[in-house]
C-alpha angles and dihedrals in degrees: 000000000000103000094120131028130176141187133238094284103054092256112136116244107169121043118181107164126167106258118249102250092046085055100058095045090053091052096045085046089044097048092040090057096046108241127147106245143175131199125223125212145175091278106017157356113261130208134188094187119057093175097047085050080061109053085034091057084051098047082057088046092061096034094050104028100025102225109153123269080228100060093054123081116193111223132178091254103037138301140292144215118216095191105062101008103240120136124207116196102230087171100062121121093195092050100033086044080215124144121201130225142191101218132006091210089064091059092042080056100066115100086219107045113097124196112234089175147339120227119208115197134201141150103222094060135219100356085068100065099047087108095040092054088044091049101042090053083069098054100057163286088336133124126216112225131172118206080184144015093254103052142042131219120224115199143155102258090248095057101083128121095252107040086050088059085058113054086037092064091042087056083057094044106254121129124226100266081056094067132077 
């Protein structure tokens, strides 16, 4: 979304992480309301339900591909379509580039470990979030963004797609009538 942004060469230019304290208090407010999450950083997702990323990846499959919620059968290892046979391993790590956790609060912990964004899941949609977008305006300079109608973004507000592309060409010296 605009957390990270690096150059050619691979050297990072824009860093916009969560705070830390603003961390702490979405993931209390995310795990107090109940919703599935997963929490983005610089190297990886990360993930403290394997099972709820599961049933979560199912709940997009139906949403985004519309194959009926009757015709997937969530299994530990992955899950698998009766219709036309083909498995998908939802549960691997190495497809699904997920790392799994304990504890979030654990991650939140390290000195080092910085949020890029938190991801809020649910299956009904928009109407479930009203209370998380009203409470997240009282924790701090983030904005509340969906990629689908099933999920909400959590980022710092300067971590958006346009204003990275900003301060990264002014980085490069081009002012903002130079860019298209």
């Amino acid at each position: 979304n605009g957390a990270m942004v690096f150059n050619t060469a691979g050297k990072l230019i824009v860093n916009e992480p969560i705070p830390k304290e603003e961390s702490f208090k979405i993931n209390k407010l995310l795990k107090d309301s109940g919703f599935y999450f997963e929490i983005v950083g610089a190297d990886h997702v990360y993930s403290d339900s394997r099972l709820r990323r599961i049933a979560n990846f199912s709940d997009l499959l139906v949403e985004k591909v519309g194959i009926p919620k009757t015709k997937i059968c969530v299994i530990y290892n992955g899950i698998f379509f009766h219709d036309n046979k083909v498995s998908f391993a939802a549960g691997s790590d190495e497809i699904m580039k997920i790392k799994y956790v304990p504890d979030f609060k654990d991650l939140l912990k390290k000195p080092s470990f910085e949020v890029m964004k938190f991801v809020a899941f649910h299956p009904d949609g928009p109407k479930v979030f009203n209370h998380i977008r009203e409470e997240i305006k009282k924790i701090g300079d983030l904005i509340v963004t969906a990629s689908s109608s099933t999920n909400i973004e959590i980022n710092n507000i300067k971590a958006q797609k346009g204003i990275a592309l900003m301060d990264y060409a002014k980085l490069q010296g081009y002012q903002p009538n130079e860019v298209m």
